[in-house]
N, C-alpha and C positions, 0 to 999 in steps of 0.2 A: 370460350377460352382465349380467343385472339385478343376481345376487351380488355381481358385480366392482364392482358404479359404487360401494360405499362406500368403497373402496381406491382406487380411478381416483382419487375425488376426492381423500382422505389426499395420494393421492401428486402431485397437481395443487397443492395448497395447498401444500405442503413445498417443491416448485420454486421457488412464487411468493413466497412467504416468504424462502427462502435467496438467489435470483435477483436480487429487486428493489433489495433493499439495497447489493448491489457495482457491479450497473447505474451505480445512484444514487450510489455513489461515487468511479464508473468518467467519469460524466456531469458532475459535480460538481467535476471537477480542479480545486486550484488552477495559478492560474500563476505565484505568487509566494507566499513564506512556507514554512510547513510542508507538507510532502505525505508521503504513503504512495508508496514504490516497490517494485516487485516484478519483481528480476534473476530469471537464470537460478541457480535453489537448488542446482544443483550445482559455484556458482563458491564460493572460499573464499572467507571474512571479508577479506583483501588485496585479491583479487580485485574484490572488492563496493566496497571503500571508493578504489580506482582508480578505478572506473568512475564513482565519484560526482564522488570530486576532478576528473576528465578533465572530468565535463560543469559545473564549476564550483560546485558544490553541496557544502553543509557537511552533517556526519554529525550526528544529532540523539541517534537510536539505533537499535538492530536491533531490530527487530519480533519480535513470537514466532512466525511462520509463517519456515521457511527462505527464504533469500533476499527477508524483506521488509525496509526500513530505511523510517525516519523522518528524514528530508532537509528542511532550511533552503534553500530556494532566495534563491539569492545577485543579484546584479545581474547579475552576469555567467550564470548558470545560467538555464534555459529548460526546458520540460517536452522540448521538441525536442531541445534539446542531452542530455539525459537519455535520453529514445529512443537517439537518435544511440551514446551509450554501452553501450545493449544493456536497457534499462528494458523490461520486456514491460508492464508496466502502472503506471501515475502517477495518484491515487487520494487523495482527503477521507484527512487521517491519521486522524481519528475512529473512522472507520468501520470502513477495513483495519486500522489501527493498531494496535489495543485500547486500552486502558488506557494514561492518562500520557500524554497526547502533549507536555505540557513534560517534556522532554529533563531540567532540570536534579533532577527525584526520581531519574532514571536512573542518574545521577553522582554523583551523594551532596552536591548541592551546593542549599544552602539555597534551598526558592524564596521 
């Protein structure tokens, strides 16, 4: 057991490291502006962008993880109304996002 605890730990620390930070971004939702969404990754790009228009939310961009998008919530949009659409998780664009969370380097439009 005493050989194991330097691995125990490794693999203690890597949890908490990878864990804490989606928590934190999980904990952090907005509920207006920009947010990270994360659909079901095996609905199409249609699919995905239905689901957003449905819960009243504009498309910012598609995340590099399948099924994650970068969403403007609208007045009329709600982290609920996004649920409601089939959202498994609503999430700091920062965090989930990566890189770029203005939309407009996405498009090719000057920011």
């Amino acid at each position: 057991m005493a050989s194991r605890l330097p691995q125990i730990c490794l693999g203690l620390m890597v949890a908490l490291i990878t864990t804490v930070p989606v928590t934190g971004a999980i904990m952090d939702a907005p509920d207006q502006g920009q947010a990270a969404v994360l659909l079901d990754p095996r609905l199409s790009r249609t699919e995905q962008l239905q689901r957003v228009a449905e819960a009243g939310a504009e498309l910012v961009r598609f995340g590099a993880a399948p099924g994650t998008l970068i969403v403007n919530m609208t007045d009329i949009s709600s982290p609920e109304a996004l649920r409601a659409a089939g959202a498994w998780i609503i999430a700091d664009p920062i965090i989930l996002g990566g890189c770029s969370v203005d939309g407009s380097q996405s498009r090719g439009i000057p920011a």
